[in-house]
C-alpha positions as CSV (number, residue, x, y, z in Angstrom):
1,X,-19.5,13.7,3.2
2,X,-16.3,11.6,2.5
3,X,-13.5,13.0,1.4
4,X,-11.6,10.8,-0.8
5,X,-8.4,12.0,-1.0
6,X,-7.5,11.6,2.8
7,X,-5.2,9.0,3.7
8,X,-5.5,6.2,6.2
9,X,-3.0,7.7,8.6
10,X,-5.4,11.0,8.3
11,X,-8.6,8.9,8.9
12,X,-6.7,6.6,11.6
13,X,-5.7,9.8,13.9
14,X,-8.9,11.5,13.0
15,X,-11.0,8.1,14.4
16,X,-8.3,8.0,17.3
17,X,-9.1,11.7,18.0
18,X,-12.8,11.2,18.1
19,X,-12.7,8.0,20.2
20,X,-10.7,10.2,23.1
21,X,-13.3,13.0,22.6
22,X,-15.8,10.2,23.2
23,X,-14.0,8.6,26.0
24,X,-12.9,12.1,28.0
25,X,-16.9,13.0,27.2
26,X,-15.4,16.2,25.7
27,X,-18.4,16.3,23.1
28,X,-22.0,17.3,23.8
29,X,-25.0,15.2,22.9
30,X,-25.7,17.4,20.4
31,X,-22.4,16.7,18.6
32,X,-22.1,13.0,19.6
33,X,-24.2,11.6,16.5
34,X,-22.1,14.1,14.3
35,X,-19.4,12.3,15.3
36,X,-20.4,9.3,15.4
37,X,-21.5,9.4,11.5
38,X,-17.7,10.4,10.7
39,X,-16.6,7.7,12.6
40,X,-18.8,5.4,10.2
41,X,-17.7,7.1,6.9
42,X,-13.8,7.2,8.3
43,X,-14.3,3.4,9.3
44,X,-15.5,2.4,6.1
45,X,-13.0,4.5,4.2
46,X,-10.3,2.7,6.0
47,X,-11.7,-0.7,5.6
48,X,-11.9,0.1,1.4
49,X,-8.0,1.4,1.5
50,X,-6.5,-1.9,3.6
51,X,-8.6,-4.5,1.0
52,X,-6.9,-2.7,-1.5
53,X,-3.5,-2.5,-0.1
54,X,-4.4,-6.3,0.3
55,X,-5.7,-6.7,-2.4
56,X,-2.5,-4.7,-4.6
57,X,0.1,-7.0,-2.2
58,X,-2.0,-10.1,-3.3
59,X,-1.0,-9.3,-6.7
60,X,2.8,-8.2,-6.2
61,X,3.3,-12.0,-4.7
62,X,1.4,-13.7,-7.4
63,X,3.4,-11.9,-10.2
64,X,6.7,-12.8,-8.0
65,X,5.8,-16.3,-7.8
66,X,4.4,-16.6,-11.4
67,X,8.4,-15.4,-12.4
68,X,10.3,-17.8,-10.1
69,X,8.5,-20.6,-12.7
């Protein structure tokens, strides 16, 4: 399950941790699709919190622009 309240750092250095485990083959095959789910949910979590940083920056330059007029 997702948490919602973890941040993008948190999720970034949690997918970073899990791609070493992955790489160093520090994880047994029993625990590889756990963490291979987690790395979908923390992906997707990430991809939701940059479109709306994006998304929120989009905005900021709009309402600058719209008061230089």
């Amino acid at each position: 399950m997702m948490e919602e309240t973890i941040t993008y750092d948190q999720a970034y250095k949690e997918l970073e941790a899990i791609a070493r485990d992955i790489e160093n083959e520090s994880i047994s095959v029993d625990e590889l699709a756990v963490k291979v789910k987690r790395a979908a949910e923390l992906i997707s979590l990430c991809e939701v919190k940059l479109k709306s940083a994006e998304i929120e920056v989009n905005n900021i330059i709009n309402q600058i622009n719209k008061n230089k007029d």
